[in-house]
C-alpha positions in Angstrom: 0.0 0.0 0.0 1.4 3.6 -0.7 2.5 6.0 2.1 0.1 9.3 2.2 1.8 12.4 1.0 5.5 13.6 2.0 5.0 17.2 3.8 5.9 19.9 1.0 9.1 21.5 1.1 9.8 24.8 2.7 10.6 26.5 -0.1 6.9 25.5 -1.3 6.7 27.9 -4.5 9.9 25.9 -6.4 7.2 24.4 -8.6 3.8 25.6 -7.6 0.2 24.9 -9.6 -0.4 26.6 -12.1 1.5 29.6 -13.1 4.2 28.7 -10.3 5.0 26.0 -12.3 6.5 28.5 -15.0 7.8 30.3 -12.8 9.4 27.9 -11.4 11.5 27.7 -14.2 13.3 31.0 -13.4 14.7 29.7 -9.7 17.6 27.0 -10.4 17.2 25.3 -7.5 19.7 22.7 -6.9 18.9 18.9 -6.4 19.3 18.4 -2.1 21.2 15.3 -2.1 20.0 12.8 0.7 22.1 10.4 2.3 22.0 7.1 1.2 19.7 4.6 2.0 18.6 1.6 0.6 14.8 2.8 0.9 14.1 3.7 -3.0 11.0 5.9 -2.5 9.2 7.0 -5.4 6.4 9.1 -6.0 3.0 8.7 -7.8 -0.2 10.7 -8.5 -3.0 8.5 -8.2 -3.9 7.6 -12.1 -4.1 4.5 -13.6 -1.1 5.1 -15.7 0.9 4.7 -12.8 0.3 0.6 -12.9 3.8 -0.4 -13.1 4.9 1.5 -9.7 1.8 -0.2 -7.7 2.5 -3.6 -9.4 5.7 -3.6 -8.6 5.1 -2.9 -4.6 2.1 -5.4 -4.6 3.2 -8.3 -6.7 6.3 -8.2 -5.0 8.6 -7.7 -7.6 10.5 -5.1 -6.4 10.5 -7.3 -2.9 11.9 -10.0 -4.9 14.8 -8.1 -6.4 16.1 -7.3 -2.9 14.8 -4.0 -3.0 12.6 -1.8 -0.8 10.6 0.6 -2.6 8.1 2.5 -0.9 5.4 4.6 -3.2 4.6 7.8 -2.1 1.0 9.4 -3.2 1.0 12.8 -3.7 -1.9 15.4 -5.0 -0.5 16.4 -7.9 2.2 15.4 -10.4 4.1 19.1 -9.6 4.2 18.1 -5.9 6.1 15.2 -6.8 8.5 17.0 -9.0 8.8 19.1 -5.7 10.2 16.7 -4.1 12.3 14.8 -6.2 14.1 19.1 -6.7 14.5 18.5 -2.8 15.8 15.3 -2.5 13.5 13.8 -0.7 12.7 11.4 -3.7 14.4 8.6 -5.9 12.3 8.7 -8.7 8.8 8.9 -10.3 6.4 6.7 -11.3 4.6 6.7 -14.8 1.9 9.1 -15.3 3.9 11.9 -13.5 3.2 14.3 -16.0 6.3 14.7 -18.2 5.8 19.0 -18.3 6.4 19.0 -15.0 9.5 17.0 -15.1 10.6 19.2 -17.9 9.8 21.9 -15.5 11.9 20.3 -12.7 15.1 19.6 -15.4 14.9 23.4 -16.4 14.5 24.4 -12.6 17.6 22.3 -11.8 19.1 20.6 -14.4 20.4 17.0 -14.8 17.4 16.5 -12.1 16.3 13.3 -13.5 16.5 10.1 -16.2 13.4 9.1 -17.9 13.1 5.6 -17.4 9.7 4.5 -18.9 6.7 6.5 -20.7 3.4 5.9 -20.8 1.6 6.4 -24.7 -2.0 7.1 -25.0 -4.0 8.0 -28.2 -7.6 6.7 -28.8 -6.6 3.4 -28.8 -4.6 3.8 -25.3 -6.6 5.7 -23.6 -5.5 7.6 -20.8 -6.6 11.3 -21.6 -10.2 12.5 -22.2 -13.0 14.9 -21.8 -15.9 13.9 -19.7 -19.4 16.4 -19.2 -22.2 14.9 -17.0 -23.9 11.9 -17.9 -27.1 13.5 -19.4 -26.0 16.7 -20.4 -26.9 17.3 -24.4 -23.4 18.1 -25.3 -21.8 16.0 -28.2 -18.5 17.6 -29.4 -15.8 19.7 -27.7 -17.1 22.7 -30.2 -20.0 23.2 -27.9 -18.2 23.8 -24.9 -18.0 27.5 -25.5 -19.3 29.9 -23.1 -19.6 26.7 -20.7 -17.1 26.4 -17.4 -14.3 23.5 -18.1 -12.0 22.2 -15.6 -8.7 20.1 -15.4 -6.5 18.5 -12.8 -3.7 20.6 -11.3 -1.1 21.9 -12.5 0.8 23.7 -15.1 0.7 20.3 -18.1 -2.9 20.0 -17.4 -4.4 23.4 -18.1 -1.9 24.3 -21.2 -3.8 21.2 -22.7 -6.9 21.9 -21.9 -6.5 25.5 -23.3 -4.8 23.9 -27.1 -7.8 21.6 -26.9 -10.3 23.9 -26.3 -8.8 26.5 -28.6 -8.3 23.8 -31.1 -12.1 23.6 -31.1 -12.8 26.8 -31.9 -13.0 28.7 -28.2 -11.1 31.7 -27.9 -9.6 32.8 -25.2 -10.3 29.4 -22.8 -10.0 29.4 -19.1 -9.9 26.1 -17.6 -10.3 25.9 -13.7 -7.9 23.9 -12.1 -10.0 20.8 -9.5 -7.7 17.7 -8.2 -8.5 14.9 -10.2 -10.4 13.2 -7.6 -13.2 16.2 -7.6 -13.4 15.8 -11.5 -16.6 13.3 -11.2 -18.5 15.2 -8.0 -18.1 17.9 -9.6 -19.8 17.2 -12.8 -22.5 15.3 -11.2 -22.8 18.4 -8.8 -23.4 20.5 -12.1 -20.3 22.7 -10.7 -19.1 22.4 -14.0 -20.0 21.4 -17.6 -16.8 19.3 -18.2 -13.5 18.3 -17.9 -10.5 17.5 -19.2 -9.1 14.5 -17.1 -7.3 10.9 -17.3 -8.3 7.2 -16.3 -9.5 5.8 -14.5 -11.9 9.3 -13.7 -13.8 8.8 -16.9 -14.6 4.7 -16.1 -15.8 5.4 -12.8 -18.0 8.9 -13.8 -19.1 6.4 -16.2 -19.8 3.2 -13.7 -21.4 6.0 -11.4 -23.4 7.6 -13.9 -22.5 10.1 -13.1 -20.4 11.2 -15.9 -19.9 10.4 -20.1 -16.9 10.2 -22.0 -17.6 13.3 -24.8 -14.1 11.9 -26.7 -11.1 10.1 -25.6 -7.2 10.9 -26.9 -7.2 14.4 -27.2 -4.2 15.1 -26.9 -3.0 13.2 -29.9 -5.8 14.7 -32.1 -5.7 18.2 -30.9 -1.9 18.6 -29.7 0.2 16.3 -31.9 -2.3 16.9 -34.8 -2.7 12.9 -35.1 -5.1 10.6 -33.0 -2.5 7.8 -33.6 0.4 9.7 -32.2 1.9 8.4 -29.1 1.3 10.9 -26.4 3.9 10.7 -23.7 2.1 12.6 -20.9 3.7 10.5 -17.8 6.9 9.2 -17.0 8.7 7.5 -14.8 11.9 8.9 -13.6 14.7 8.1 -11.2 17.0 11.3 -10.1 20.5 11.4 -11.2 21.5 12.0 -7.7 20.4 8.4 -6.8 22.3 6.9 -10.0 25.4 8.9 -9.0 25.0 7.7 -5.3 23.9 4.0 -5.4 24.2 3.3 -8.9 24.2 -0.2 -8.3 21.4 0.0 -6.1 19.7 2.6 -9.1 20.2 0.3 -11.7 18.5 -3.3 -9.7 15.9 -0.8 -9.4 15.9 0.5 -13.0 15.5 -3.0 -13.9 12.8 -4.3 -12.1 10.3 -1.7 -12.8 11.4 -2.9 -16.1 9.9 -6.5 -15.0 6.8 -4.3 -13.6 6.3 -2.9 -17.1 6.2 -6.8 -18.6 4.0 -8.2 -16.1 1.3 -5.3 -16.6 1.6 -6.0 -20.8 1.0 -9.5 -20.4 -0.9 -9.9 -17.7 -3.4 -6.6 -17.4 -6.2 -8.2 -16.3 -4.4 -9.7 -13.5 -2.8 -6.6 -12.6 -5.7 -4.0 -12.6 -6.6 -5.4 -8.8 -3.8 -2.9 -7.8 -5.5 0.1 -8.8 -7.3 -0.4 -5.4 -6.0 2.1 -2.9 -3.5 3.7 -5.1 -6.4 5.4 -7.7 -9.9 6.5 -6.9 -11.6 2.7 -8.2 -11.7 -0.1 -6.4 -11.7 -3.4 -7.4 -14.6 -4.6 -8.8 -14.9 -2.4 -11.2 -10.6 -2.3 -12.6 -11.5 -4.7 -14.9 -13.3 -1.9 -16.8 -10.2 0.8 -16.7 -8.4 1.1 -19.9 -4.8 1.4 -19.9 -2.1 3.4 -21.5 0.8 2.3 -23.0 4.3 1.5 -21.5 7.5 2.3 -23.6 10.8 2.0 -22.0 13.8 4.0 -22.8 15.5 1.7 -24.5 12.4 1.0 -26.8 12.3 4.9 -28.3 12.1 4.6 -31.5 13.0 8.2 -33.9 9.7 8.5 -34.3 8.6 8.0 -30.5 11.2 11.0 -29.4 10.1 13.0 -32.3 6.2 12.6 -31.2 7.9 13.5 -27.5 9.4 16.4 -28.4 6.6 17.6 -29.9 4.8 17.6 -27.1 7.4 19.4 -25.1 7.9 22.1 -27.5 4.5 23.2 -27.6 5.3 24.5 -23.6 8.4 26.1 -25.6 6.2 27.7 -28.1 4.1 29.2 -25.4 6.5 30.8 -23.4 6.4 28.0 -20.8 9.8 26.6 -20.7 12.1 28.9 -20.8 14.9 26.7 -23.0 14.6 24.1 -25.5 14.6 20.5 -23.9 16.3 17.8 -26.0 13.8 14.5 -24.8 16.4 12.5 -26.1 18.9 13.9 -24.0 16.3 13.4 -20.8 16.4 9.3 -21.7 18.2 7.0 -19.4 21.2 5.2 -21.6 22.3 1.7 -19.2 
């Protein structure tokens, strides 16, 4: 089971929600670098895309590898990023959202290797835009004049705006809800949709409580093609723990690797350990849909070209403040 929440750091604002995030980018706050341990903690924010980490921990793979990894939930991808700029983290876990780990390499460079991305498009469907389950909209279009929301943080609502904008809507202003709130507060009529990620939409849809309006967005509206891998989430581990323990990094590195299998060959088996880390519980996993998995060392040219795609559109709009090379950010053995 995951730990609750590490305490934010002192110096709280390093990478903030929402515009914080891009300001965070203007700080260059140095990595803290712990003392070594053989606890590997690693954070998570609670979507299904995060699979591997909680497999890992339950299945006892990590266990097996003579490791002890403890998963850490936090309330938003930027809060783990937070911590990982403090030290106070050895990694992330797949569907930390990657702008925010861009953030955190800009903020302190060399912060992090990418380890493992999760894809979605509309055949791995992780992203999506939900309204309530009998409201009489039926395209994106019609979401003009009508309040949208997101989950936190800086990734979340530059998406929503392309999408929105994308559709037609000028001048969009997403409010930014934790993901959990997504579904109450559609069936609450607080808001008219949102742009979210599994496994929100399956249970607003098991609830009835909320309807999927369309699923991989961000390949269609972002990369310009609904079969475009969209690498939203990674998982990390900090360079400070590969320069420290890299042994101890790399045992690490490659059971999550084993994670990754067991959760491509054996998803239905797996799903059970969305209990307790995401908002379903387990009678109704079966239903979740999945994202993809790619490691690092399965990029292909055009997988890093799709990436970096995504990560210059935060470029383009004044959000990062350099140029990221994604290729760069991959973790070579």
């Amino acid at each position: 089971m995951p730990t609750d929440l590490i305490p934010a750091p002192s110096r709280r604002h390093v990478l903030g929600l929402g515009a914080g995030l891009a300001a965070a980018a203007t700080i260059g706050a140095p990595a803290i670098v712990r003392a070594q341990s053989s606890k590997i903690r690693i954070g998570f924010w609670p979507i299904a895309g995060g699979l591997p980490l909680y497999a890992g921990v339950e299945a006892g793979i990590f266990k097996k590898a003579g490791l002890d990894v403890e998963a850490v939930k936090f309330a938003s991808a930027a809060q783990v990023v937070e911590a990982l700029i403090a030290g106070r983290l050895e990694g992330s876990a797949n569907g930390t959202a990657s702008a925010a780990i861009g953030l955190g390499e800009i903020t302190s460079p060399n912060l992090v290797r990418i380890i493992c991305s999760n894809p979605s498009n509309k055949q791995y469907v992780l992203d999506e835009m939900l309204v309530g389950f009998d409201s009489p909209i039926k395209s994106i279009a019609e979401l003009a004049g009508k309040k949208v929301a997101c989950g936190p943080g800086i990734q979340n609502v530059t998406l929503a705006k392309v999408i929105l904008e994308k559709n037609g809507i000028k001048d969009p202003k997403p409010v930014e809800l934790p993901i959990g709130q997504h579904v109450p507060a559609l069936a609450a009529g607080q808001v008219d949709a949102v742009y979210t990620l599994e496994p929100t939409g399956t249970v607003g849809r098991l609830k009835k409580a909320a309807r999927v309006l369309e699923t991989g967005v961000i390949s269609t509206y972002v990369l310009d093609d609904e079969k475009a891998p969209w690498f939203g989430g990674s998982a990390s581990v900090a360079t400070t723990f590969l320069a420290a323990q890299p042994d101890l990094a790399k045992r690490y590195i490659a059971a999550y690797g084993e994670a990754v299998e067991m959760v491509r060959k054996r998803p239905d088996e797996v799903r059970k350990y969305l209990k307790g880390y995401t908002g379903i519980e387990e009678d109704l996993a079966a239903e979740v849909p999945l994202p993809g998995f790619t490691l690092a060392h399965e990029f292909t040219p055009s997988d890093v070209a799709f990436f970096q795609k995504f990560f210059d559109v935060f470029t383009d709009r004044g959000i990062f403040t350099k140029k990221l090379d994604v290729g760069a950010m991959l973790y070579k053995a």
